[in-house]
C-alpha positions in Angstrom: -24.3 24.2 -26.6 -21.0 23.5 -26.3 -18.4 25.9 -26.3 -16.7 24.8 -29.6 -20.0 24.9 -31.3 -20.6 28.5 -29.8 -17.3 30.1 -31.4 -18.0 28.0 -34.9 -21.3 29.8 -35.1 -20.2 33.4 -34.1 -16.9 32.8 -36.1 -19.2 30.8 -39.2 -16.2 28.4 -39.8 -16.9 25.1 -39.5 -15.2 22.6 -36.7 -12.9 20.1 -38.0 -10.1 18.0 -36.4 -7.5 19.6 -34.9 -3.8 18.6 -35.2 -0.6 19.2 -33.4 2.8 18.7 -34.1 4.5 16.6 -31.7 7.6 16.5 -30.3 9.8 13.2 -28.8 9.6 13.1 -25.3 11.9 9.8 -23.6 9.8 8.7 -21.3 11.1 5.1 -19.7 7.5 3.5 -19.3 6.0 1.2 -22.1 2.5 1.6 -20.4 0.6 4.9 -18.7 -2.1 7.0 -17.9 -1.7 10.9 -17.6 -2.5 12.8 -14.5 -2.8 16.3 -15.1 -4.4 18.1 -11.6 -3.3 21.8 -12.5 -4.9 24.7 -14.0 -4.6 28.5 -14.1 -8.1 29.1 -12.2 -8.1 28.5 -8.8 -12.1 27.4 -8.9 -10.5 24.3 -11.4 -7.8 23.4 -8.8 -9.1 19.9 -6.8 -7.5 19.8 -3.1 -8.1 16.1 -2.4 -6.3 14.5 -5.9 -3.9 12.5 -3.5 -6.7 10.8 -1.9 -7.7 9.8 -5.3 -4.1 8.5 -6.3 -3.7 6.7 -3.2 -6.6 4.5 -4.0 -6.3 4.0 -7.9 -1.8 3.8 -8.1 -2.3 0.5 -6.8 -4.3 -1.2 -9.0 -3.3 0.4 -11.9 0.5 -0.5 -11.2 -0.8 -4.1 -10.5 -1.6 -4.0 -14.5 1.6 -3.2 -15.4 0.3 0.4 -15.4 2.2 3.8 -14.4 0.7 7.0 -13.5 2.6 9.8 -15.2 2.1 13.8 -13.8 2.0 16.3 -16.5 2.5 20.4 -16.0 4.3 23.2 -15.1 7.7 23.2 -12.8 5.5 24.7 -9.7 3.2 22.3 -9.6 2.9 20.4 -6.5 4.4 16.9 -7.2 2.1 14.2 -5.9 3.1 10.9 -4.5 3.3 7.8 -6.2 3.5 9.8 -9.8 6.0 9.6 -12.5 7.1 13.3 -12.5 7.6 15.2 -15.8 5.8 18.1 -14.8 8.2 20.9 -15.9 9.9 18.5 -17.8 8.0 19.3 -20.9 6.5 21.4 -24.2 3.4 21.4 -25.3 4.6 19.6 -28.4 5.9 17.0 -25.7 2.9 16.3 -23.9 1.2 16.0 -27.3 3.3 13.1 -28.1 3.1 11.8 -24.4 -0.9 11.8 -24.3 -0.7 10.3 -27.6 0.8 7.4 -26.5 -0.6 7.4 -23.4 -3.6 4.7 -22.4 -5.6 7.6 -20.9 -6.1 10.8 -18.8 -7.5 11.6 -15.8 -7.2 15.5 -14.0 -8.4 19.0 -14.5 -10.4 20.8 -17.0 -7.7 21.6 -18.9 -5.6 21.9 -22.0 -4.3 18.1 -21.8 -8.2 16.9 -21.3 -9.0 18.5 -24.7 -5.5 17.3 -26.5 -6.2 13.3 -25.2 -9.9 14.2 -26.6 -8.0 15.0 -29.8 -6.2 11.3 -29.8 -9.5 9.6 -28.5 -8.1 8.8 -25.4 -10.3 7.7 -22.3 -10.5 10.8 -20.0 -12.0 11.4 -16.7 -12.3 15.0 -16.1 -13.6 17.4 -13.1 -15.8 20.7 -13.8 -16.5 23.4 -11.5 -17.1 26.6 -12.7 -18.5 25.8 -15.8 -21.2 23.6 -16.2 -19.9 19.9 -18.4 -21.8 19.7 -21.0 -20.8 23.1 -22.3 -16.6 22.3 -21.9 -16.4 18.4 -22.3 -13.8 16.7 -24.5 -15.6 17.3 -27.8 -13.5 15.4 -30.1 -13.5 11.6 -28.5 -15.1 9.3 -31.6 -14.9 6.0 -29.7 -13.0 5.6 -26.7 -14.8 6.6 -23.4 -15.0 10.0 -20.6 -16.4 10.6 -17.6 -17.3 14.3 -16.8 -17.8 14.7 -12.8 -18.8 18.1 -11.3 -20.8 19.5 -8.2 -24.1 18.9 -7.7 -25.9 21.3 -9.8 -29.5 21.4 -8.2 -30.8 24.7 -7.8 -27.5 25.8 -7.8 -25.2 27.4 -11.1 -21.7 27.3 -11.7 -19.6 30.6 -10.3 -18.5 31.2 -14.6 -15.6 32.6 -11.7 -11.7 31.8 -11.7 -12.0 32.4 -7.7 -14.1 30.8 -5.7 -14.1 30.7 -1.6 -15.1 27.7 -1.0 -13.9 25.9 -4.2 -16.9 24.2 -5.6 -15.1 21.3 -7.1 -14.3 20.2 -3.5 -17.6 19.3 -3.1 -17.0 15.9 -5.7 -16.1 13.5 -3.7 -12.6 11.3 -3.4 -14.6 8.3 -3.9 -16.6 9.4 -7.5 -13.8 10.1 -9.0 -12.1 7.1 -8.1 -14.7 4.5 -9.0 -15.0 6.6 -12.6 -11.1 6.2 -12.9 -11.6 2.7 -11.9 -14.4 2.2 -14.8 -12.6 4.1 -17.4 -9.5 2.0 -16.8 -11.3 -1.3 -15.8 -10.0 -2.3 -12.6 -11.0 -3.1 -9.3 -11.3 -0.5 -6.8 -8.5 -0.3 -4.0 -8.2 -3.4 -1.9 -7.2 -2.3 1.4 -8.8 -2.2 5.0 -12.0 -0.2 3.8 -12.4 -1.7 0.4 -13.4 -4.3 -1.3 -14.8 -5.3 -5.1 -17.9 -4.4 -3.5 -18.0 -2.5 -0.6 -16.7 1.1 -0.8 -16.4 4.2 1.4 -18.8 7.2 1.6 -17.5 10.5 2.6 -19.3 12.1 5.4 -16.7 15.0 6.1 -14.1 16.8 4.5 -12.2 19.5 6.9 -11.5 22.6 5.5 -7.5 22.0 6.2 -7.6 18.6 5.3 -5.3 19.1 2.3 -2.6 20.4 4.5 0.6 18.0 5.3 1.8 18.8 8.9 4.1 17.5 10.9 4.1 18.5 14.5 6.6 17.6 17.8 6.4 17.1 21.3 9.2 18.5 22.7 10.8 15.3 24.1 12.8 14.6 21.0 14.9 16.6 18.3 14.3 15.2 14.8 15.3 16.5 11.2 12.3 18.1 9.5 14.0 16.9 5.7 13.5 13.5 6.7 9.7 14.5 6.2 10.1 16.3 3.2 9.0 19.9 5.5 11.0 22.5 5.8 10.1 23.2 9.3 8.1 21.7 12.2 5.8 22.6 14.4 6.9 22.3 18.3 4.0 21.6 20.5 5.3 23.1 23.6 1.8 23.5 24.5 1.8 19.5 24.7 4.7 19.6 27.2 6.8 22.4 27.8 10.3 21.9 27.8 12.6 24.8 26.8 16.1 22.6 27.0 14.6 20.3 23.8 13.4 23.7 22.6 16.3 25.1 21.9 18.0 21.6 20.8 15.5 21.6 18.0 16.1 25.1 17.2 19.8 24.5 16.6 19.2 21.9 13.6 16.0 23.4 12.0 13.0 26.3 11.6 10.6 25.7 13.9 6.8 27.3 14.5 6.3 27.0 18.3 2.8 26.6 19.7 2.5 27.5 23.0 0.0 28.3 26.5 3.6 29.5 28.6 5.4 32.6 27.9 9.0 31.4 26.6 12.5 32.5 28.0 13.2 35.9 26.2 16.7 35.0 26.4 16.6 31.3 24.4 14.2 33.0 21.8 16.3 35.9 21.0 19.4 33.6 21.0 18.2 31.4 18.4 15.7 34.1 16.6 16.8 33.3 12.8 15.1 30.0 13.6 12.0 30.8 15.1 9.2 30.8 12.2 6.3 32.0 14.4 4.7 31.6 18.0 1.2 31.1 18.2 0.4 31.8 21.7 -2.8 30.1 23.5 -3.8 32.3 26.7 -6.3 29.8 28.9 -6.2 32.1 32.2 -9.0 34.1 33.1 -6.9 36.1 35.9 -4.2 39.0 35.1 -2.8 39.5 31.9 0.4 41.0 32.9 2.4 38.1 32.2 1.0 37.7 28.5 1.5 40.9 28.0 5.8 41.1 29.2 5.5 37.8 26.7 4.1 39.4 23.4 6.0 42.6 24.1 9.4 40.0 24.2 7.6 38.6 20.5 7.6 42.4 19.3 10.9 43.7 20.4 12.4 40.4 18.4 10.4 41.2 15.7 8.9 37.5 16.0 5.5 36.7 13.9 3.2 35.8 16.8 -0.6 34.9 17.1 -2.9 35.4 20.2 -5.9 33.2 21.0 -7.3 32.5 23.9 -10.6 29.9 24.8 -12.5 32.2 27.3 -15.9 33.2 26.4 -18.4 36.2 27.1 -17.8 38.8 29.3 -14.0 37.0 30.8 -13.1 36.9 27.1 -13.9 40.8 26.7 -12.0 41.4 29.5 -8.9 39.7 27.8 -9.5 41.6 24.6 -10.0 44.6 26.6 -6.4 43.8 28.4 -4.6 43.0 25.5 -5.6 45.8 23.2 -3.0 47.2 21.9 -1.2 43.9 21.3 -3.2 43.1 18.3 -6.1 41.0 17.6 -7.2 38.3 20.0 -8.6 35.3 18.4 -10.8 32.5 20.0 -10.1 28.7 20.1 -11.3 26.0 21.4 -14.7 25.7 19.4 -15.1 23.5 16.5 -18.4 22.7 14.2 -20.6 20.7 16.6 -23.6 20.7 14.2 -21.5 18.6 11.9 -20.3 16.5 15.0 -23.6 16.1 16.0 -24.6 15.0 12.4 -21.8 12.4 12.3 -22.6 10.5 16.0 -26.5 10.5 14.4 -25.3 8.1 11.3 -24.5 5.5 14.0 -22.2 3.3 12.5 -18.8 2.9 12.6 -16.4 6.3 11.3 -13.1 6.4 9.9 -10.6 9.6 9.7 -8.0 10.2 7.4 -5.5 12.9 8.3 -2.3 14.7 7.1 -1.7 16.3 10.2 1.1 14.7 12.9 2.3 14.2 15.8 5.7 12.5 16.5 7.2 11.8 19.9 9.6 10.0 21.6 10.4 8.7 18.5 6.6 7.5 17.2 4.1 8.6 15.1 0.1 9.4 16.0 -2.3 10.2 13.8 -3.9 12.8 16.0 -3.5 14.6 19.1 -6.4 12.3 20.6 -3.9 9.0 18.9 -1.3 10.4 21.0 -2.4 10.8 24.1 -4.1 7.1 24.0 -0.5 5.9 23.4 -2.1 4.4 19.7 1.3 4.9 17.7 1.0 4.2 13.5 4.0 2.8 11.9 4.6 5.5 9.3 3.5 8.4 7.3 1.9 6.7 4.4 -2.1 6.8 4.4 -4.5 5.6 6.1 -8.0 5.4 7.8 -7.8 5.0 11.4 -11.6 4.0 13.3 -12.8 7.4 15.0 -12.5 7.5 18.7 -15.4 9.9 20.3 -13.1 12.3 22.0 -13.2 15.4 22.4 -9.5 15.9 21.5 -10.1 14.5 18.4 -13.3 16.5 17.4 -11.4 19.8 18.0 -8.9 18.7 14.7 -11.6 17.9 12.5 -10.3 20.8 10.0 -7.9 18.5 9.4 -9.7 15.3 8.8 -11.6 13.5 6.1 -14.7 11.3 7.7 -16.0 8.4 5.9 -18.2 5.3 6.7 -17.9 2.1 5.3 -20.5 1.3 2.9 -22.7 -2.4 4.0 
């Protein structure tokens, strides 16, 4: 039963149309669909929405189509959108969904307004099952309801959950229902075809994340990459003198296996974000420990983590005990890296994580140290070189395989 149906039989009033009143919204486009991505439950909240933009923008704008983002001010603005997120009322997107071709997003408020004007809707579902919250009012025009596979399993009912259910639907499903509900061709680019399509075999867990990290052999403006701070890989080549040159013109979070001058970090503490430190020796401690006491006294966030094992890493804990907690690195999950060398055939990553140096851009640590630059930021899937440098950042990767 659906919901609607539920509170018209407890309530005994019947269920008839609902209206709104609308209100002019001047909006420059003469043809658009409505994105709305955002909700106030975290379990309705769908990390991989740019993936599916990046795919469907494209062909929609080839039809003359613009994709326009609905909701509140601190929503996160997504690439390739036309923003009036915080830009409107209620009464506004009302009169924007009206005129809208479609909507595509969230279950949400705007999926059961454009259900209201008959509008085409694609719409994800995660804590509650579909059937029981789908647009209810559409007489003609078509929807899609996508949601996690439901076999054996129910839905949370929970406006938490950890991991987030609807991160289970894949980027692909939800564009080939866009690309049905909107009639157009799926995204013709180096993975894609009318017929061929991709198949996601692995979505890290901090794939969502935009990062940009540096080698310090440069000293580059983190606003040019819309971030706020970078990430300084000294760790990748330590070099204190371009250190402290990028600490003069930005924040920076410094990654690091060498304790740092206590003198440049106290000099230029208002920029330093956080040090994660890496501890790879097995031998004496004392110079790890003179370090973190330095990150203390400054008052510096700071991690510790360290890739020994067994009784050599309980020896380090056991060393370092009253500097706080010691966490490991170096592992990653090899069952699922095992799983993905077993499908034989030729992978793909995706990535929002990287590395710039001298000037370039990699996709990956792995990228960078094959000297295998990318000409820019915008997406992409790059083929999936077995390397153990890679494996060790697949948090931060989508897998896929090209369908045959």
């Amino acid at each position: 039963m659906h919901l609607l149906e539920s509170y018209s039989l407890q309530a005994a009033a019947k269920i008839a149309d609902p209206f709104i009143s609308e209100q002019f919204y001047p909006i420059p486009l003469d043809k658009f669909v409505i994105f709305h991505p955002s909700s106030k439950f975290q379990s309705k909240m769908y990390d991989y929405w740019q993936d599916v933009l990046d795919e469907v923008i494209g062909p929609l704008q080839a039809k003359g189509i613009t994709v326009v983002q609905i909701g509140a001010k601190e929503d996160k603005p997504y690439r390739g959108c036309f923003h009036a997120q915080g830009q409107t009322t209620i009464r506004q997107c009302a009169f924007l969904i009206r005129h809208s071709l479609g909507l595509f997003g969230a279950d949400s408020f705007a999926a059961h307004l454009a259900s209201h004007h008959d509008k085409p809707i694609v719409a994800l579902y995660s804590s509650n099952y579909a059937r029981n919250c789908r647009p209810y009012f559409n007489k003609t025009a078509p929807y899609i309801c996508l949601e996690p596979d439901r076999t054996n399993r129910k839905p949370s009912f929970s406006a938490v959950e950890n991991p987030k259910e609807i991160n289970s639907i894949k980027p692909e499903k939800i564009v080939e229902a866009i690309s049905t509900i909107f009639n157009f061709d799926k995204y013709n680019g180096p993975l894609y075809d009318k017929v061929n399509s991709v198949t996601t075999e692995f979505i890290g867990s901090l794939y969502h994340n935009f990062i940009i990290e540096t080698v310090p052999n440069q000293v580059i403006n983190p606003a040019d990459f819309n971030c706020d701070a970078v990430i300084s890989r000294m760790d990748y080549a330590f070099d204190e003198t371009c250190l402290a040159e990028q600490l003069k013109v930005s924040k920076v979070c410094i990654a690091t296996d060498q304790p740092i001058r206590a003198e440049l970090l106290g000099f230029f503490r208002g920029n330093v974000k956080e040090v994660s430190y890496r501890i790879d020796s097995n031998g004496p401690a004392r110079h790890e420990a003179n370090f973190i006491d330095v990150l203390r006294q400054l008052s510096i966030p700071h991690q510790i983590s360290c890739s020994l094992k067994g009784k050599e890493l309980a020896d380090m804990k056991l060393e370092l005990l009253d500097y706080g907690l010691v966490s490991t690195h170096g592992d990653f999950h090899e069952s699922e890296v095992q799983a993905l060398k077993a499908l034989n055939k030729p992978l793909f990553y995706k990535t929002g994580k990287f590395v710039l140096s001298q000037g370039e851009i990699f996709p990956s640590k792995a990228a960078w140290k094959a000297g295998r630059p990318v000409p820019n930021l915008d997406p992409a899937f790059y083929p999936i070189v077995d390397t153990l440098d890679l494996w060790q950042e697949i948090d931060f990767l989508r897998i896929v395989s090209r369908n045959a």
